[in-house]
N, C-alpha and C positions, 0 to 999 in steps of 0.2 A: 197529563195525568192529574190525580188529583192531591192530597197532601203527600209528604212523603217524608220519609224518619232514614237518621245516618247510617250510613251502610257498614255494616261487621266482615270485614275481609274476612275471605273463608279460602282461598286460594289465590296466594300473594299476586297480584297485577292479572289475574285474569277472571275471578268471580268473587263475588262479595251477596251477601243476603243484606237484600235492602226494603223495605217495606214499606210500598206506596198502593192508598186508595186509589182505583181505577175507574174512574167515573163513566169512561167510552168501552171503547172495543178496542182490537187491538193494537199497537200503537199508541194508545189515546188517541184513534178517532172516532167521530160521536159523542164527542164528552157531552155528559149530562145528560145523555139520553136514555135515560136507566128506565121508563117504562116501557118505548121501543123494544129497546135490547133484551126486556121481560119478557113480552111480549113471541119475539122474534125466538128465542130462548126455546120458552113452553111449547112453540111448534114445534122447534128442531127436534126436540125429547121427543116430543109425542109421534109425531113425522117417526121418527128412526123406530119407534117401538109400532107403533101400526104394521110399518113396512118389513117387521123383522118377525113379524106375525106370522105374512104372506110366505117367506122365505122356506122354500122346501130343505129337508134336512138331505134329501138324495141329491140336490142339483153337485155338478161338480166339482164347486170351491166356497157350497155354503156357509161352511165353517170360518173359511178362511175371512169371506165376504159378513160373518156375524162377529166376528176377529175386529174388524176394520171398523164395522158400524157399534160396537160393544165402546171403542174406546172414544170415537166418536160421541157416542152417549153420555161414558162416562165425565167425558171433559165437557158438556154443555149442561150438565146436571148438576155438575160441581160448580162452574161458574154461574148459574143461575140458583142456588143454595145461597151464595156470599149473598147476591144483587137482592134476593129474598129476605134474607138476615141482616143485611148491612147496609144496602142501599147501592155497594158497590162491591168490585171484583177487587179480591187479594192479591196481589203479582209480587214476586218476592226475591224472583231468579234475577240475577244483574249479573249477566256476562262484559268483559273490555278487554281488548288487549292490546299491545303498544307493539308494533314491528319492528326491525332492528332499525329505522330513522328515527324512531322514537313517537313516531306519529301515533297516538291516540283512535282506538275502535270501539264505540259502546253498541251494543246490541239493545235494547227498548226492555227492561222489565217482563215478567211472565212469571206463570204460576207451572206447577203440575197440569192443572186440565188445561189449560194452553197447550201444553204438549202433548196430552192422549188429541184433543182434534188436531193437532196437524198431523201426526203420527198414522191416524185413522185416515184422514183426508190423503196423505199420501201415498198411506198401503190401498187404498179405494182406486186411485188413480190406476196403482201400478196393477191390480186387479186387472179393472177395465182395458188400459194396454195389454195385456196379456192375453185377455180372450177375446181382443178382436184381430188380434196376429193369428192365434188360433180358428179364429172363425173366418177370418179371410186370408188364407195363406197368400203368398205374391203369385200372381200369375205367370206361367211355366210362358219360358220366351217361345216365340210362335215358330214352328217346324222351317229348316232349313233348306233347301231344292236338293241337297244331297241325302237327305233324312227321308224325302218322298218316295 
Protein backbone atom coordinates (compact mmCIF):
# COMPACT_ATOMS: atom_id res chain seq x y z
CA UNK A 1 0.00 0.00 0.00
CA UNK A 2 0.80 3.34 -0.11
CA UNK A 3 1.44 5.82 3.03
CA UNK A 4 -0.34 4.89 6.12
CA UNK A 5 -1.18 6.82 9.64
CA UNK A 6 -1.40 4.90 13.27
CA UNK A 7 -4.27 2.96 13.75
CA UNK A 8 -7.27 4.03 16.53
CA UNK A 9 -8.41 0.77 18.34
CA UNK A 10 -11.88 0.63 17.90
CA UNK A 11 -12.60 -2.99 19.00
CA UNK A 12 -9.77 -4.07 21.51
CA UNK A 13 -7.53 -6.88 19.45
CA UNK A 14 -9.73 -7.45 16.77
CA UNK A 15 -10.39 -3.91 14.61
CA UNK A 16 -8.91 -0.71 14.62
CA UNK A 17 -9.53 2.24 11.99
CA UNK A 18 -6.28 2.83 10.27
CA UNK A 19 -5.90 5.08 7.36
CA UNK A 20 -3.80 4.15 4.54
CA UNK A 21 -3.49 5.57 0.74
CA UNK A 22 -4.02 2.77 -1.71
CA UNK A 23 -2.24 3.19 -4.61
CA UNK A 24 -3.09 -0.60 -6.26
CA UNK A 25 -6.09 -2.70 -6.02
CA UNK A 26 -6.99 -4.79 -3.76
CA UNK A 27 -4.46 -6.02 -1.45
CA UNK A 28 -2.06 -3.46 -2.85
CA UNK A 29 -1.83 -5.15 -6.01
CA UNK A 30 -1.00 -2.84 -8.99
CA UNK A 31 0.45 -0.41 -6.92
CA UNK A 32 0.77 2.73 -8.81
CA UNK A 33 -1.26 1.89 -11.45
CA UNK A 34 -3.85 4.45 -10.71
CA UNK A 35 -4.52 5.51 -14.53
CA UNK A 36 -5.22 1.53 -15.38
CA UNK A 37 -7.40 1.12 -12.45
CA UNK A 38 -9.22 4.64 -13.79
CA UNK A 39 -9.50 3.66 -16.63
CA UNK A 40 -10.59 -0.06 -15.77
CA UNK A 41 -12.92 1.71 -13.12
CA UNK A 42 -15.02 4.07 -15.81
CA UNK A 43 -15.90 0.81 -17.74
CA UNK A 44 -16.94 -1.24 -14.83
CA UNK A 45 -19.59 2.02 -13.88
CA UNK A 46 -20.53 2.34 -17.18
CA UNK A 47 -20.49 -1.56 -18.23
CA UNK A 48 -23.07 -2.04 -15.12
CA UNK A 49 -25.31 1.03 -15.90
CA UNK A 50 -25.61 0.13 -19.96
CA UNK A 51 -26.34 -3.43 -18.82
CA UNK A 52 -28.84 -2.47 -16.16
CA UNK A 53 -30.57 -0.45 -18.83
CA UNK A 54 -31.12 -3.68 -20.94
CA UNK A 55 -32.50 -5.43 -17.70
CA UNK A 56 -36.24 -6.25 -17.91
CA UNK A 57 -38.25 -5.15 -14.76
CA UNK A 58 -40.51 -8.52 -15.42
CA UNK A 59 -37.57 -11.10 -15.65
CA UNK A 60 -37.72 -13.28 -12.55
CA UNK A 61 -35.05 -11.99 -10.13
CA UNK A 62 -34.47 -8.66 -11.73
CA UNK A 63 -34.70 -6.79 -8.73
CA UNK A 64 -32.71 -9.04 -6.86
CA UNK A 65 -30.09 -9.11 -9.99
CA UNK A 66 -30.36 -4.84 -9.83
CA UNK A 67 -29.70 -5.56 -5.86
CA UNK A 68 -26.46 -7.26 -6.77
CA UNK A 69 -25.22 -4.97 -9.74
CA UNK A 70 -26.71 -1.49 -7.68
CA UNK A 71 -23.96 -2.36 -5.04
CA UNK A 72 -21.60 -3.43 -7.30
CA UNK A 73 -21.78 -0.03 -8.80
CA UNK A 74 -21.93 1.68 -5.83
CA UNK A 75 -18.58 0.35 -4.50
CA UNK A 76 -16.70 0.95 -8.01
CA UNK A 77 -18.07 4.62 -8.22
CA UNK A 78 -16.87 5.21 -4.73
CA UNK A 79 -13.63 3.89 -5.38
CA UNK A 80 -13.09 5.64 -8.39
CA UNK A 81 -14.35 9.25 -6.69
CA UNK A 82 -11.19 8.83 -4.28
CA UNK A 83 -8.67 7.73 -7.47
CA UNK A 84 -10.55 10.95 -9.27
CA UNK A 85 -10.06 13.35 -6.12
CA UNK A 86 -6.92 11.85 -4.70
CA UNK A 87 -5.06 10.04 -6.96
CA UNK A 88 -5.73 7.11 -4.66
CA UNK A 89 -8.21 4.69 -2.82
CA UNK A 90 -9.21 5.34 0.89
CA UNK A 91 -9.14 1.80 2.97
CA UNK A 92 -9.72 2.36 6.53
CA UNK A 93 -11.23 -1.00 7.76
CA UNK A 94 -8.07 -3.03 9.61
CA UNK A 95 -9.58 -6.26 10.79
CA UNK A 96 -6.73 -8.92 13.29
CA UNK A 97 -7.27 -11.24 15.60
CA UNK A 98 -4.95 -13.33 17.79
CA UNK A 99 -6.19 -17.20 18.43
CA UNK A 100 -5.88 -18.74 21.69
CA UNK A 101 -1.82 -19.74 20.74
CA UNK A 102 -1.53 -16.18 20.58
CA UNK A 103 -0.62 -16.38 16.85
CA UNK A 104 -1.45 -13.17 15.06
CA UNK A 105 -4.19 -12.70 12.00
CA UNK A 106 -4.35 -9.41 9.85
CA UNK A 107 -6.87 -9.13 7.23
CA UNK A 108 -5.24 -6.28 4.44
CA UNK A 109 -7.16 -2.78 4.91
CA UNK A 110 -10.48 -2.00 2.99
CA UNK A 111 -12.95 0.57 2.65
CA UNK A 112 -16.96 0.54 2.55
CA UNK A 113 -16.99 0.24 -1.36
CA UNK A 114 -14.61 -2.69 -0.94
CA UNK A 115 -17.37 -4.23 0.50
CA UNK A 116 -20.65 -3.32 -1.49
CA UNK A 117 -18.34 -5.18 -4.63
CA UNK A 118 -17.68 -8.09 -3.04
CA UNK A 119 -21.05 -8.21 -1.43
CA UNK A 120 -22.47 -7.53 -4.97
CA UNK A 121 -20.01 -9.93 -6.72
CA UNK A 122 -21.19 -12.54 -4.24
CA UNK A 123 -24.89 -12.12 -4.28
CA UNK A 124 -24.24 -12.25 -8.36
CA UNK A 125 -22.63 -15.46 -7.91
CA UNK A 126 -25.18 -16.97 -5.71
CA UNK A 127 -27.85 -15.49 -8.36
CA UNK A 128 -26.27 -17.30 -11.07
CA UNK A 129 -25.93 -20.78 -8.94
CA UNK A 130 -29.35 -20.46 -8.31
CA UNK A 131 -30.78 -20.18 -11.76
CA UNK A 132 -28.81 -22.75 -13.29
CA UNK A 133 -30.02 -25.48 -10.68
CA UNK A 134 -33.36 -24.01 -11.66
CA UNK A 135 -32.77 -24.11 -15.28
CA UNK A 136 -31.21 -27.42 -15.34
CA UNK A 137 -32.69 -29.60 -12.72
CA UNK A 138 -30.47 -33.00 -12.14
CA UNK A 139 -31.42 -35.64 -14.36
CA UNK A 140 -34.27 -38.08 -13.07
CA UNK A 141 -32.05 -41.72 -12.69
CA UNK A 142 -32.93 -43.76 -15.91
CA UNK A 143 -36.14 -46.21 -15.46
CA UNK A 144 -35.50 -49.55 -13.62
CA UNK A 145 -36.46 -53.34 -15.60
CA UNK A 146 -39.06 -53.46 -12.59
CA UNK A 147 -40.42 -49.83 -13.44
CA UNK A 148 -40.84 -51.01 -17.27
Amino acid sequence: WGESWSPVPALNGFFSLTLISNTGAAFGTLRDQGTFLTLLAVVVVVGILLYQRQLSAQSAWGGWLRTSLGLQLGGAAGNLADRLRLGYVVDFLDFYVVDPRGVGYHWPAFNLADSAIVLGVAFLAYLLWRESRTAHPPAAPPPTPESS
